[in-house]
N, C-alpha and C positions, 0 to 999 in steps of 0.2 A: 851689314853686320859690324859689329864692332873689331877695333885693331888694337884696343887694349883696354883690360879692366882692373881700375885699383878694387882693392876686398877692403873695407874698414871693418874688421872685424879682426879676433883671432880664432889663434885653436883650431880645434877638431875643424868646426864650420867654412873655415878660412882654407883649409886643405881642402877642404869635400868642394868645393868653389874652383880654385884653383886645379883640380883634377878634371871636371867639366870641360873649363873654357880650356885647356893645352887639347884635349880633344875634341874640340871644335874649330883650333887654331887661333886662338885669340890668345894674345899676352896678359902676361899678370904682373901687376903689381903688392907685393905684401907691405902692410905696412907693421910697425911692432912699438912697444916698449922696451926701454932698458930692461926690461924683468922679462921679456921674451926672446930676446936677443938669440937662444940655442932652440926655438918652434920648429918645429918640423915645414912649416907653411910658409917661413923666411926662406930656409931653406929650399924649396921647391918651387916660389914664387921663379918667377924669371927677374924680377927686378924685387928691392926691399930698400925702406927706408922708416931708418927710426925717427919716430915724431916728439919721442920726449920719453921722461922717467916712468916709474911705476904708477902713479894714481892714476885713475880714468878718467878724470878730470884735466887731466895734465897731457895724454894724449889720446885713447880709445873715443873719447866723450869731446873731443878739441875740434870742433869743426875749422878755425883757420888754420889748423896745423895739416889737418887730414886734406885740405883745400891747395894748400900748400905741396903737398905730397904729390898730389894729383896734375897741378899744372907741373911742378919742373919734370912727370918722367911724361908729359903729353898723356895721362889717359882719357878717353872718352867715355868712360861709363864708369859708376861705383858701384859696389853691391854690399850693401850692408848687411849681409847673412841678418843672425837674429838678435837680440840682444841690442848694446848701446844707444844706438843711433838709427835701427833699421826700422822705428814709428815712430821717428823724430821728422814733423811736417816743414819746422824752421830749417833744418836739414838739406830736405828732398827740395824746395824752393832754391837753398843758395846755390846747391847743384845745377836747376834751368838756369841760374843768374849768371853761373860761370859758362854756360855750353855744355855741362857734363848729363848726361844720362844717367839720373837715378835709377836703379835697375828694381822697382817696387811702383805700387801707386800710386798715384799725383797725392801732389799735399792738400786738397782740398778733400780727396778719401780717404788719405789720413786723418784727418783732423775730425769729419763724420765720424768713423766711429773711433776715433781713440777717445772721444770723451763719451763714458759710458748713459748719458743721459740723450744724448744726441744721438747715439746709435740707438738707443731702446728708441724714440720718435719715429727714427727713422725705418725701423722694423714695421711697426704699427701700421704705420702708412701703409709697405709694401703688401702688409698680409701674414708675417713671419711669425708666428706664434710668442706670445710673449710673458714673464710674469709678473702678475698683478701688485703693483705696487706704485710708488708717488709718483705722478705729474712731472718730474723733474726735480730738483734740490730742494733739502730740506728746508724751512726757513729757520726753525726754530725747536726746541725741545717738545712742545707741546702742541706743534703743524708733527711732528713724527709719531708723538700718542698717537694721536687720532687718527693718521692712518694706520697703525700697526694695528688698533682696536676694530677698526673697519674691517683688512682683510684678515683679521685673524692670526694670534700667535702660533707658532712661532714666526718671528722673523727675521729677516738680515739686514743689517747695515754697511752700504758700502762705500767707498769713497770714490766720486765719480773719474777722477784721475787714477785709479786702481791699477794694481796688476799685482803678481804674484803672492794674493795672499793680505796685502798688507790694506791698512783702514778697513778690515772689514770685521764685522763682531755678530754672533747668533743671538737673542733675546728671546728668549721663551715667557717669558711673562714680562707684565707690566712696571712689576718694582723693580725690575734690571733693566730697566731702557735707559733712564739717565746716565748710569755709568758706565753701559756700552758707547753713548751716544759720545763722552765726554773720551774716552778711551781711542773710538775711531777716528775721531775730528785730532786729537794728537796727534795718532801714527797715521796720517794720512799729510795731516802739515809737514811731519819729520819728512817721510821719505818721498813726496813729491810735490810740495809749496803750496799746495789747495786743499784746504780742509773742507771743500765741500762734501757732503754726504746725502745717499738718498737711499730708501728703503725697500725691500722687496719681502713677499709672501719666502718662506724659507721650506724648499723642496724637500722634502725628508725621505733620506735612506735615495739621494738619487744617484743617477750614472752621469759622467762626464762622458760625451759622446761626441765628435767635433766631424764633421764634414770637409774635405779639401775641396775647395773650386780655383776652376782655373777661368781668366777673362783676360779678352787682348782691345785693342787697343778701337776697334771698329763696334763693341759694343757686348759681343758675345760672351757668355758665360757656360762654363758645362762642370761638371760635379765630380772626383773622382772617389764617390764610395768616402765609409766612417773611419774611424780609428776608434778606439775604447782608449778612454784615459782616465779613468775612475781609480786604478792605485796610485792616490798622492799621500803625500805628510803637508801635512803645513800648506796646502793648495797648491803645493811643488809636484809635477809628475814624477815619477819614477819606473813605471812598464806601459808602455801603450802597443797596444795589438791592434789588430786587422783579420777578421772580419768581429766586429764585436759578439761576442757570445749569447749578448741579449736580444740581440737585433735580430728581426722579422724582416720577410721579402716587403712587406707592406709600408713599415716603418721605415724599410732604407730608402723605398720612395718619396716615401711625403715627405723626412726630414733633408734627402736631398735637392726635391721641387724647392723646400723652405730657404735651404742655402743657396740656389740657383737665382730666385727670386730678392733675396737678401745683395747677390752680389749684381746683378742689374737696376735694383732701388738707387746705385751710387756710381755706374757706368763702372764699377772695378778693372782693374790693368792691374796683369801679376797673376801671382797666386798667392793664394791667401785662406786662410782656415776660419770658417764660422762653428763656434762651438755650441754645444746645446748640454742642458740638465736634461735627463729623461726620469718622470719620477716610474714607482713600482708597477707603475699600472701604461706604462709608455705613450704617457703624454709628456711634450717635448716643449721645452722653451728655449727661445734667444737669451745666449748670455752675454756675448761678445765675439767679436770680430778679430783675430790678427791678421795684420797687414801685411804678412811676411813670411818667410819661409820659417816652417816650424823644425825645433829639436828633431821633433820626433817625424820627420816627411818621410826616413826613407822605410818605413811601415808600409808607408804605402808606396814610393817604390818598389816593394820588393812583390805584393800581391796583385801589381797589374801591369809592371814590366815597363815604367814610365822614368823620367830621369828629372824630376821636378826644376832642379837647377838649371839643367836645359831651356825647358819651356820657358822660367822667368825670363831668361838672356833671350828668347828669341822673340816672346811678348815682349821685350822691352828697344830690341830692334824695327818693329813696327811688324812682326810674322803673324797673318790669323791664327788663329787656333780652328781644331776641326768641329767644335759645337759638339762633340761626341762624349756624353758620360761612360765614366767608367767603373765596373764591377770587380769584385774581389775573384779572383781563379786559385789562387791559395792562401795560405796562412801566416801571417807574420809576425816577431815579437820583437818589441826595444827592448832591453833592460839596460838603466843608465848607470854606467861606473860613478859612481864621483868619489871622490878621494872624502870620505867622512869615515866616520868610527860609528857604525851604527850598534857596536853594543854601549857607548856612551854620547846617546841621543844624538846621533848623528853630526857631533861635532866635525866639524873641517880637521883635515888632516895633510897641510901643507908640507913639503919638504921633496929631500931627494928620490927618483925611482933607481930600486940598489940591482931588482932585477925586474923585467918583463916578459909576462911570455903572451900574447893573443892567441886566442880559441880559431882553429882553423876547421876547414872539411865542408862537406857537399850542406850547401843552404846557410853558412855562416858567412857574418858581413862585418866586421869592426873598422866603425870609423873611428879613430883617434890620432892626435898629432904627438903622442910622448912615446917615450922608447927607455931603456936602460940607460941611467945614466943623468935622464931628464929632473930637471928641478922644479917641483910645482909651484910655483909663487902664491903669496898669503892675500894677492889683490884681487882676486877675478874669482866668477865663479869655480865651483869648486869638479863640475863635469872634467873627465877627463877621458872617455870614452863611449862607445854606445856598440853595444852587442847587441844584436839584430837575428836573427833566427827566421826560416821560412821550411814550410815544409806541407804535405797536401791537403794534412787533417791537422786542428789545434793540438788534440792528444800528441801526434808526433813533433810539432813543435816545440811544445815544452819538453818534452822527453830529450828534443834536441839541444833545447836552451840545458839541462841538466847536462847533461853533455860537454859541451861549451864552456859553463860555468866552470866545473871543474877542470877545464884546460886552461881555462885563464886565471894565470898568475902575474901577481903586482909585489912585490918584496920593498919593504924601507918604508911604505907610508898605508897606513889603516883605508882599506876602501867598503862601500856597497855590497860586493860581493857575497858574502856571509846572508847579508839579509835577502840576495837576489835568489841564495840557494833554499832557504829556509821558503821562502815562499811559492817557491816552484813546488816543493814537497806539501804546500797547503790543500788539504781536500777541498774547501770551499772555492780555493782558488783554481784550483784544478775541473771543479765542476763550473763553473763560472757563475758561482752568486756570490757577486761584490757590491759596494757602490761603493762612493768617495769618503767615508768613511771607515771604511774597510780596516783601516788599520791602526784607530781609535785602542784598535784593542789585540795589536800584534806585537808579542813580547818577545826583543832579544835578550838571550842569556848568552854570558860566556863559554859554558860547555857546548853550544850549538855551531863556534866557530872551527 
């Protein structure tokens, strides 16, 4: 086992890290920015050192600095929680080059599916259900007609280097293909130096439905059950639950064979989350692969009693895992704080917290690293906690998230909240008929805060 772990990460995730390994008996390293210097996660690190100023560029994103870090306090292992650096394959390589233990998948699983045309291939092969669209990159304006015409409008354009949203455009018809085409290949250069793009049939009205598996290091894979993550904005989640409302005994089957099979197609080590669309009628496709511990994991912590950050740290000491899939025994909810204004389009809502109070009592869980007092910085994302709820039945769940929400209190800077309450009280949402569009058409007004 290991005798000490730097975290490259911050925040909430960098605590919830740092909580595990003290209770395993391993050391921690925090590392931070000038603009995190009063985290919660500096502070409870066992050791902390600043790598540099505010931009993530400058230190979150600085592999010689982070490298740096790592050799003067002697750690042996990194854990990139989720975000910056944690499906960076250039990364997890200079890690084995230093002797350090990337605590994630090798960088040749990284690299499978972090390029989204490479993991579609690679699904194919295995068997994993998938949707119909190009052979791999577009070449051209008129190689993307002609498939779009082939499998039928609607469709989507995404940018193979993707994630959160960005290079991707819907086309319903044929005379808006060009300036999707010209629109995605922009924001996909901006925000990640590859404007390639490639096309898919575009699922209408579906569910985001993702599967956790777990795989160690001798080859094994086993599955722990879905999450529901179909209320996003902007392809950002914001509630994911456990057991999904949609899901059948039948369907958790096959879509977990699918992700069991997905994560043995690449010998996977870690854990790692395979997502899928489910359209209305619950057929399922491969969207993507994360490499890494999700937001939203401890959902499913909470509905089968398992401690995910554990497992990674001890798949990553070379520990089998027991081959055992796992089922839902109760009910779980995330709702994610993040410091926005959701009655003015969920603008960021950086600054000081003037008070705090977190939702306490029987089945409530908040992970977060700010307190009274804390300053949120205008660099990083904008999460600054996650309210979790479990309880026996989904109805008592939410009843309890209703609960909850109105115990927790944040003073001095605009948060989530408001819109987490408003939709707790949603009938649709309360019966569970959503999908990923869901809130295309959910309106905040000022009197509802």
């Amino acid at each position: 086992m290991f005798n000490k772990i730097l975290i490259a990460n911050r925040g909430e995730i960098a605590l919830r890290i740092i909580r595990t390994c003290r209770e395993m008996g391993i050391k921690t390293v925090a590392i931070y920015s000038t603009a995190d210097r009063e985290s919660l996660h500096v502070r409870f690190a066992d050791e902390a050192v600043c790598i540099g100023p505010p931009p993530s560029a400058e230190s979150y994103l600085s592999v010689p600095r982070i490298m740096a870090a790592a050799e003067i306090t002697n750690a042996d292992a990194i854990h990139p929680g989720y975000g910056f650096l944690a499906e960076n394959a250039d990364f997890a390589e200079v890690c084995a080059e230093y002797g350090i233990k990337f605590i994630g998948p090798t960088p040749s699983q990284i690299r499978k599916m972090g390029d989204k045309i490479t993991a579609k291939e690679t699904m194919l092969k295995a068997g994993v259900p998938c949707i119909p669209g190009s052979e791999g990159l577009l070449k051209d304006i008129k190689h993307g007609k002609k498939i779009a015409k082939d499998i039928g409008y609607p469709v989507i354009l995404k940018a193979t280097a993707g994630g959160g949203g960005k290079g991707m455009r819907i086309v319903n018809e044929e005379k808006d293909f060009e300036n999707a085409w010209e629109m995605a290949r922009k924001e996909a250069k901006a925000s990640f130096g590859n404007d390639g793009i490639y096309v898919e049939k575009y699922v209408e009205e579906p569910r985001h439905i993702e599967i956790q598996i777990a795989g160690d290091q001798e080859g094994r894979v086993c599955h722990l059950s879905e999450r529901e993550c179909s209320i996003q904005r902007r392809h950002q989640k914001l509630v994911e639950e456990s057991p999904s409302p949609f899901m059948t005994d039948d369907l958790r089957e096959r879509m977990g064979e699918a992700a069991i099979k997905a994560g043995e197609a690449i010998h996977y080590e870690g854990v790692g989350t395979v997502e899928f669309l489910v359209d209305k009628h619950r057929n399922f496709y491969f969207m993507e692969m994360n490499t890494r511990i999700q937001v939203e994991h401890p959902v499913t912590e909470e509905v089968i009693d398992y401690d995910l950050i554990k497992e990674q740290i001890k798949i990553a000491a070379g520990v089998a895992i027991t081959g055992k899939n796992y089922f839902p025994n109760m009910f779980a909810m995330e709702c994610r704080i993040n410091a926005e204004d959701p009655f003015n389009d969920f603008r960021p809502s950086p600054g000081k917290i003037t008070s705090f109070h977190s939702a306490k009592g029987h089945g409530v869980r908040v992970d977060t690293h700010v307190y009274a007092g804390y300053v949120i910085p205008p660099y990083y994302d904008s999460l600054i906690a996650k309210l979790i709820c479990r309880a026996q039945t989904r109805e008592e769940c939410i009843a309890k998230m209703e609960r909850a929400l109105d115990e927790f209190i944040v003073e001095g800077v605009k948060t989530t909240v408001p819109f987490h309450k408003k939709l707790m009280r949603d009938e649709n949402f309360r019966k569970g008929n959503f999908h990923t569009g869901f809130l295309n058409d959910f309106k905040m007004e000022p009197d509802n805060q």
